[in-house]
N, C-alpha and C positions, 0 to 999 in steps of 0.2 A: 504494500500500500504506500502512495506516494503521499508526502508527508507535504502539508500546505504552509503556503511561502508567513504565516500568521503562528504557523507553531510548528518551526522546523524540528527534525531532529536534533536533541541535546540542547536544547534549550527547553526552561520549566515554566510550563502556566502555571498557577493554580487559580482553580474557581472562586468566584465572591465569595461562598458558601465554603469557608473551610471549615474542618477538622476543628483548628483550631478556637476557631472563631463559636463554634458550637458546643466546645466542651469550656468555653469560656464563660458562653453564656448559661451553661449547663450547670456550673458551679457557682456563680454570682445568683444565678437565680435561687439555688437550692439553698445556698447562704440567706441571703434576703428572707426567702420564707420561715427558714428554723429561726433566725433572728425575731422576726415579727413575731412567730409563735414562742419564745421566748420570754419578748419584750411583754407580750400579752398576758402568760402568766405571771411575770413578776410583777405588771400593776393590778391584777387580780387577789394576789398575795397581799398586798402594800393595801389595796380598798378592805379589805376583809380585818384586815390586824388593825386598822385604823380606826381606831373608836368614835363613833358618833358623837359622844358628849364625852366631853374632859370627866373622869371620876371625882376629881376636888372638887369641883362644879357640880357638879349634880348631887354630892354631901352634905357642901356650906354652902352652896348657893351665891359662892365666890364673894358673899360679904366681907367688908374689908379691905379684899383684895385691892390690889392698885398697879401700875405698872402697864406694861405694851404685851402683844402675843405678837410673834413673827408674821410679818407679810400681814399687816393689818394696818388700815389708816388712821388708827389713831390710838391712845390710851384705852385702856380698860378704866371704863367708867368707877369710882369708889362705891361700895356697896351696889353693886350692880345685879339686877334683879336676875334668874335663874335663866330666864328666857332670853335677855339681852345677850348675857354668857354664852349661850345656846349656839345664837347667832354670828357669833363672833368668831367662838370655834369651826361652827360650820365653814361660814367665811375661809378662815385661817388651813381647814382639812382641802376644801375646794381649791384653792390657788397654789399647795403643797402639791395636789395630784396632778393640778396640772402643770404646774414646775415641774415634776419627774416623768413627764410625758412628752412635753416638748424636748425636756434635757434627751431623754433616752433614745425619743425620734433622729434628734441631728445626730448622735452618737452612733445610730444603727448606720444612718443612711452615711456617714464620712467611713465607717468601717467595711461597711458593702460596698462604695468606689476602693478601696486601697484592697480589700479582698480579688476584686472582678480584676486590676491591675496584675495585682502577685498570682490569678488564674492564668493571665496571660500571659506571662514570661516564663510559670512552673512547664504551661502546658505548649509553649515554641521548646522549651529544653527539650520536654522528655518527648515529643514529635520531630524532633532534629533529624533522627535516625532515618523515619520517614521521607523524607526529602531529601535524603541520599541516599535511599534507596530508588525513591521515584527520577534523580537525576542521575543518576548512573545506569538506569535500565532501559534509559531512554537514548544513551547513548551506544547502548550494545546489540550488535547488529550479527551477521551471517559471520563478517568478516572480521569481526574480534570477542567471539564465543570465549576467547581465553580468560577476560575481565572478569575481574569477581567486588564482590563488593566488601569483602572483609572486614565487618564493624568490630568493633571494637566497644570496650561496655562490660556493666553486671550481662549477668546470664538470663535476661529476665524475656517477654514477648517479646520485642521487637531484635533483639539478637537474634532470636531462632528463627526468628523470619529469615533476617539478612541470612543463615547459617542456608537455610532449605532454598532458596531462591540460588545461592551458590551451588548447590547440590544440583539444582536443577540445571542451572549453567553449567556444572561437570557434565550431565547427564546428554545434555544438546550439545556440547562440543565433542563426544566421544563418536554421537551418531551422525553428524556432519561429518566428521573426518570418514568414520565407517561409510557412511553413502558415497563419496567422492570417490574414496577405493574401488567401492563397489565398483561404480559409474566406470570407471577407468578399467576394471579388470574387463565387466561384461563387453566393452565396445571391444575393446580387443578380442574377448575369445569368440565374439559374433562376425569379429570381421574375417579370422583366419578364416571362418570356412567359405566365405563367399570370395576372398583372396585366391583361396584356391583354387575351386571351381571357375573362375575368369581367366586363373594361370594356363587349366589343363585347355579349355576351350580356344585361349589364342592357338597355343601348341598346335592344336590341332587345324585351327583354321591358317598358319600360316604355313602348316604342311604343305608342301608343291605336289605330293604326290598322296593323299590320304587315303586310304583303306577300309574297309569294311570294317575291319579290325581294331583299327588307331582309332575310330569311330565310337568303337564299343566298347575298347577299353577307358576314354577318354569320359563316357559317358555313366557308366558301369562309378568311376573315378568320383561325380559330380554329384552322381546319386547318393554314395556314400557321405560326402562331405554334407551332402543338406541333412541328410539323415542323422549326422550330427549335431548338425545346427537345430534340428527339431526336438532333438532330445537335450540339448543344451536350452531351446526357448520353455521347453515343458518341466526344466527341472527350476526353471525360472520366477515361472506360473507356482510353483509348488513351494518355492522358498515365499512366495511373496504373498501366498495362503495362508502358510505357518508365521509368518511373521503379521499376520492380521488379527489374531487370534479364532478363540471358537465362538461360533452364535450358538450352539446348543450343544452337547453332551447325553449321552448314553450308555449306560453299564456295560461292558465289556471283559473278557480274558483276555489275559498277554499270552498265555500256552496256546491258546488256540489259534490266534492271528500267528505266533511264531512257527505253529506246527505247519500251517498252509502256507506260510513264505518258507519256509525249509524242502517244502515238498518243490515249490515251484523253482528255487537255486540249486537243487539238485544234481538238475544234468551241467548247470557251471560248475559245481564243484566235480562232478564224476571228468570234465573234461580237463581239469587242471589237476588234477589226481589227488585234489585234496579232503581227507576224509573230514565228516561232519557229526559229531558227540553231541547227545542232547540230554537235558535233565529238565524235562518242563515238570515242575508244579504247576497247580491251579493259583493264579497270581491276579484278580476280579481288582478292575480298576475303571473307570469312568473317564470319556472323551470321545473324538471321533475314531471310529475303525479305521477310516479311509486314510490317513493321516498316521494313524500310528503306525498302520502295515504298510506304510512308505518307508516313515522310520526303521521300523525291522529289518524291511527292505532292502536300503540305504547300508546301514551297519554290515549285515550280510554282505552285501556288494562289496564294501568297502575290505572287510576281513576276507573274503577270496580273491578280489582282486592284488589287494600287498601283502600276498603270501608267498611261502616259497613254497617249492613242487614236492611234493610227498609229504607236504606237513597238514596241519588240523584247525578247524576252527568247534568252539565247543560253545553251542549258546544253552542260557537255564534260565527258567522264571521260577520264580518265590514269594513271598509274603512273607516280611520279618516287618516288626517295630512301626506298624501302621502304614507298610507300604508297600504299593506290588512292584519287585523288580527285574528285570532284564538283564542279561547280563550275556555278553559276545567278548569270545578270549579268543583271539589267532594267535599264529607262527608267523614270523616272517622277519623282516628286516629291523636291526634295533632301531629304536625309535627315541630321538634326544630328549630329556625332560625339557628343556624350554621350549620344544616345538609342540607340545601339545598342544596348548592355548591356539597356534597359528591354523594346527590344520581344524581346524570347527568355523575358520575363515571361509568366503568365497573365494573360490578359483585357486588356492592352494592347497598346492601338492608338495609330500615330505619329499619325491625323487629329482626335486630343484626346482628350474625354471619353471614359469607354467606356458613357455611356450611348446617344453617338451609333448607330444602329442600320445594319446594313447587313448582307450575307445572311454575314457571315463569324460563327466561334466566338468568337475572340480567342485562342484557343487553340494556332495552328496552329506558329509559330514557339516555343511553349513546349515542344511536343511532338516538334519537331525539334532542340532542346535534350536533349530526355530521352532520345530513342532515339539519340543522339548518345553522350550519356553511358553507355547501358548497353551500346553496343559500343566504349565505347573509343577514340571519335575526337574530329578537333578539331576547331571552329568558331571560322573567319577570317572574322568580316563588316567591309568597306568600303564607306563608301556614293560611288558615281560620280561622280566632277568635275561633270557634267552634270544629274546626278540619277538618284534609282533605288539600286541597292544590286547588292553582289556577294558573295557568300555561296561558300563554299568550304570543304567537308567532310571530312578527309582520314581515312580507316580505315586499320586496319595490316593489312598483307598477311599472308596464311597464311603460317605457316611450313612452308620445304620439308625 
């Protein structure tokens, strides 16, 4: 989305209506009110204890008496009748309440401006965070996924925000670099084959003298290489299924979908002379069939394809510790401990380049990665003392 020339990228609006502006008002307000409700009981208090009639007044009838009462205009009459006193007091009670009414009034309301002030400077500090988080994310783009925002601070909400916002910036820079790989491995391994098939076809058209033969082998040649390319676009389609996750799920065996992909790699492995050991349990787990016996599939392929000749691959399903697992152990070539992570890559192969050609995608181990991931299981590969690799898939059991 292009960004309009009123609020470029990396530069910060913020709206009339801030945050701060509302938790300002949110507390000045709240203030004000407990104050009045406050202020209300304590001249509640103050009317209630405030005696009507002076007690020596209403005893002696203030005979005698002589002198002034506060906030009165004038002397106390000498022998001043009971009623006069009355009045005077009254007078005297009445101008007292409202002296500590108006006094109490200015006091709330000069306390309520200097509160609503120190709401807005507490609440700019502790929203500081905020607004560097909002102007740092507004300057991170495709092309500098690396940026983080690394607050600094107690450990309290807005840390962990900054903390999971980073995470998620790790999270998008891992899979940008991974799509770009991607992008770059698939154009290449889609181009060799249509590379080659335009190679054999000149050959043959700029032959001076072509053949029935040069025809059909040239042909025979092009066939093969699409048939690659077909099988490289469908393993394509299947990584990019598994990487979508699943719309629905269904209870399922790992023995039984392992038992009919065993049956059906059979004649590969009877043609590469390698024998096939099986130990299926009942191993009940939940997701798509179709998807998992790719998976099987996939591992199977992968264990008699990098084997050596007369050697074994031994698959076994189980139920241990709340989960059904899979489990495919070959022979074959040792296998380095840091390359494992690599080959569950696209288009990487442990025998080097991956322009080295050979009837496989490079796919297949990526793709038992993804439909790994979209139901939820976990992938334990160790490679053999001996050589070869053991691979071990564990799914979580339905709940009963």
């Amino acid at each position: 989305m292009r960004a309009s020339p009123a609020n470029p990228i990396g530069r910060v609006r913020y709206p009339r209506a801030t945050v701060r502006g509302r938790l300002t008002a949110l507390y000045g307000g709240m203030f004000l009110v407990f104050g009045i409700a406050l202020l209300a009981i304590t001249y509640l208090l103050v009317v209630h204890s405030f005696p009507a009639e002076h007690p020596v007044a209403a005893q002696r009838g203030l005979h005698g008496l002589g002198g002034t009462l506060p906030n009165t205009n004038g002397p106390i009459p000498p022998r001043a009748s009971p009623s006069a006193m009355t009045a005077v007091i009254d007078r005297y009670r009445s101008d007292a309440l409202h002296h500590l009414l108006v006094t109490s009034l200015i006091a709330l309301a000069s306390i309520t401006v200097i509160a609503v002030l120190l709401g807005w400077i507490v609440a700019g500090r502790v929203l500081r965070p905020l607004r560097t988080i909002t102007a740092t994310t507004q300057q991170i783009s495709e092309q500098n996924l690396d940026r983080r925002l690394a607050l600094t601070g107690p450990n309290d909400e807005l840390k962990h925000l900054g903390d999971t916002i980073d995470a998620l910036l790790a999270r998008l820079h891992s899979a940008f670099d991974a799509q770009r790989r991607f992008v770059a491995n698939a154009s290449h391994e889609l181009r060799t084959p249509v590379t080659v098939g335009c190679t054999l076809l000149e050959m043959v058209l700029d032959d001076p003298h072509p053949t029935i033969e040069s025809f059909r082998a040239a042909c025979s040649d092009v066939l093969e290489a699409e048939q690659q390319q077909a099988k490289r676009i469908e393993a394509l389609l299947t990584l990019a299924q598994g990487q979508a996750g699943l719309d629905r799920t269904r209870p399922l065996d790992l023995a039984a979908l392992a038992r009919d992909t065993l049956d059906a790699g059979r004649p590969h492995a009877d043609q590469r002379q390698i024998a096939l050991e099986t130990a299926l349990a009942p191993a009940p787990t939940a997701g798509d069939p179709a998807l998992i016996e790719r998976l099987i599939a996939n591992l199977l392929d992968n264990a008699l394809r990098y084997n050596s000749p007369g050697g074994h691959v031994k698959m076994a399903t189980a139920t241990a510790t709340g989960c059904a697992t899979l489990t495919i152990a070959n022979t074959g070539p040792l296998v380095p401990d840091d390359a494992l992570a690599q080959l569950f890559q696209p288009f990487h192969r442990l025998v080097g380049d991956r322009t080295v050609q050979d009837d496989g995608t490079g796919l297949g181990l990526s793709i038992v990665q993804a439909i790994a991931d979209a139901h939820s299981a976990a992938i334990d590969a160790q490679p053999q003392p001996t050589g070869g690799l053991k691979v071990s898939i564990s799914f979580p059991t339905p709940e009963a």
